[in-house]
C-alpha positions in Angstrom: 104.6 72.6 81.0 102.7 70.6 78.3 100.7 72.6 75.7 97.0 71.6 76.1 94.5 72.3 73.0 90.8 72.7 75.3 87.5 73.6 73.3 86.6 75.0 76.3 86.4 76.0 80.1 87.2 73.2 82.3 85.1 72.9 85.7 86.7 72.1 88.7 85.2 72.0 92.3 87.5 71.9 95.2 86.2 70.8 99.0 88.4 71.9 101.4 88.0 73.6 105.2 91.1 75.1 105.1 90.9 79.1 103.9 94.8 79.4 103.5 94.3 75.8 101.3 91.4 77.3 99.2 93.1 80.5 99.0 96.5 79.1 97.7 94.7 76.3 95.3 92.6 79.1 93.5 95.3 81.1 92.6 97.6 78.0 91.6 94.7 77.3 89.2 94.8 81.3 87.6 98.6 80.5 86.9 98.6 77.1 84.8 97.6 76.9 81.4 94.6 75.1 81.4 91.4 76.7 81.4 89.1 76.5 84.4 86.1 77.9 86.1 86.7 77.1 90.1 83.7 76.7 92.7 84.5 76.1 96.0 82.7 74.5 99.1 83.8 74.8 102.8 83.2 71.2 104.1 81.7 68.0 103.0 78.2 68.3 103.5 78.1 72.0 101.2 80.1 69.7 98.6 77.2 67.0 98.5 74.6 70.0 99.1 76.1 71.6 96.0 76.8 68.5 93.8 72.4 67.6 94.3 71.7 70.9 93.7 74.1 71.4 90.2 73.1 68.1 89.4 72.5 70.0 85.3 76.5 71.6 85.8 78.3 69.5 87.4 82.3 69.8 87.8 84.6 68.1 85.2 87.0 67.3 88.4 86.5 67.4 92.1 89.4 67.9 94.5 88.3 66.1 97.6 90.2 67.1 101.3 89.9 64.3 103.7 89.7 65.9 107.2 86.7 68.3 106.9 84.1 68.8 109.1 80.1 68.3 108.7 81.1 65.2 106.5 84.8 63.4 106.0 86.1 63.4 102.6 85.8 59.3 103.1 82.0 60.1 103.6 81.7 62.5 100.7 84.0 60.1 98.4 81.4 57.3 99.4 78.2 59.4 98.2 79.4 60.4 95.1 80.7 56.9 93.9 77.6 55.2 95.0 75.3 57.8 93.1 74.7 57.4 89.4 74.7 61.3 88.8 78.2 61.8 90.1 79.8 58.7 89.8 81.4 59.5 86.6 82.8 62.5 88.3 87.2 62.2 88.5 88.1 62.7 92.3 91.2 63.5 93.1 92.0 63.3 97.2 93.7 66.2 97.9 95.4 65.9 101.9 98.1 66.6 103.7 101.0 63.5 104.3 101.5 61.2 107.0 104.6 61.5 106.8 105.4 60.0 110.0 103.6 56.1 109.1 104.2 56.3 105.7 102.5 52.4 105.9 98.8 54.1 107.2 99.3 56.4 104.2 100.0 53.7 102.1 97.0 51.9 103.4 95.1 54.9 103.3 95.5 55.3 99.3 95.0 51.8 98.8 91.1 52.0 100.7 90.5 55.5 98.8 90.9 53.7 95.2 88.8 51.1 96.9 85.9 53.3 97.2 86.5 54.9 93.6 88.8 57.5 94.6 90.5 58.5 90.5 93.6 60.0 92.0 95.6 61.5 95.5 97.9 64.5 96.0 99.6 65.2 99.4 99.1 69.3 99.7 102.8 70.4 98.9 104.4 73.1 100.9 104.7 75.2 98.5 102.8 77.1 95.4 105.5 75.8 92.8 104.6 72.2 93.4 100.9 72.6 94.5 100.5 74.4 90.4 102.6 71.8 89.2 100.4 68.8 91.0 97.4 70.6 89.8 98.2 71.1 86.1 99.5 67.4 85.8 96.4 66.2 87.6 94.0 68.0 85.1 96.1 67.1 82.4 95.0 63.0 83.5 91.2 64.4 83.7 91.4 65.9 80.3 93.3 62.7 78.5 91.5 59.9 80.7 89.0 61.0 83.2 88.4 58.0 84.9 91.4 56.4 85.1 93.0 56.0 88.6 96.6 56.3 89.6 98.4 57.8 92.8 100.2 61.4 91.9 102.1 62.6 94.6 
């Protein structure tokens, strides 16, 4: 993995219903080599809770699951583009593949970069590739935070 120089903690804020998801993405982040504080949220209407209530800390990065209840990541990615306090906020989609109409997914990506999504990871089956996703999607975040391109 690439050597990063940080002056400091990165924060990243990942909103995802899925305990096992949570569970495995936290301790991906304790074993790459970029410095990070993690908060996490169980569903999309804690995220935007959280995001109006941390308006003076926000996250650096926010990784975004699509199927959640209370409020679909669609929703949540909506709000935080169309408000002035977060829209500067990276957002990487963070769901699991379609890998059975790769065209929907296709056409999926396409209308989350429509809305502002920065970039999209499929969750990986495994915790090799979910750190490796992870570290190269900070990696974007810390060299050009508002850029927008499709990882994985």
């Amino acid at each position: 993995m690439k050597t990063i120089h940080q002056k400091s903690i990165m924060n990243v804020l990942l909103a995802d219903d899925d305990i096992d998801t949570r569970y495995f993405f936290e301790n991906a982040l304790k074993e790459i080599s970029i410095s990070t504080s993690l908060t996490m949220v169980g569903d999309g209407e804690k995220l935007m809770n959280y995001l109006n209530e941390n308006s003076d800390l926000l996250p650096q990065v926010i990784f975004l699951d699509l199927s959640m209840p209370r409020k679909t990541g669609f929703e949540c990615l909506s709000e935080i583009k169309e408000n002035p306090l977060f829209q500067n906020i990276p957002v990487v989609l963070f769901s699991t593949s379609y890998s059975r109409d790769i065209s929907y997914e296709q056409g999926m990506i396409t209308t989350l970069f429509e809305i502002g999504a920065n970039y999209y990871i499929r969750k990986p089956g495994n915790i090799a590739q979910l750190k490796l996703d992870i570290h190269n999607v900070l990696l974007m975040v810390i060299e050009n935070p508002l850029s927008t391109k499709k990882t994985n």
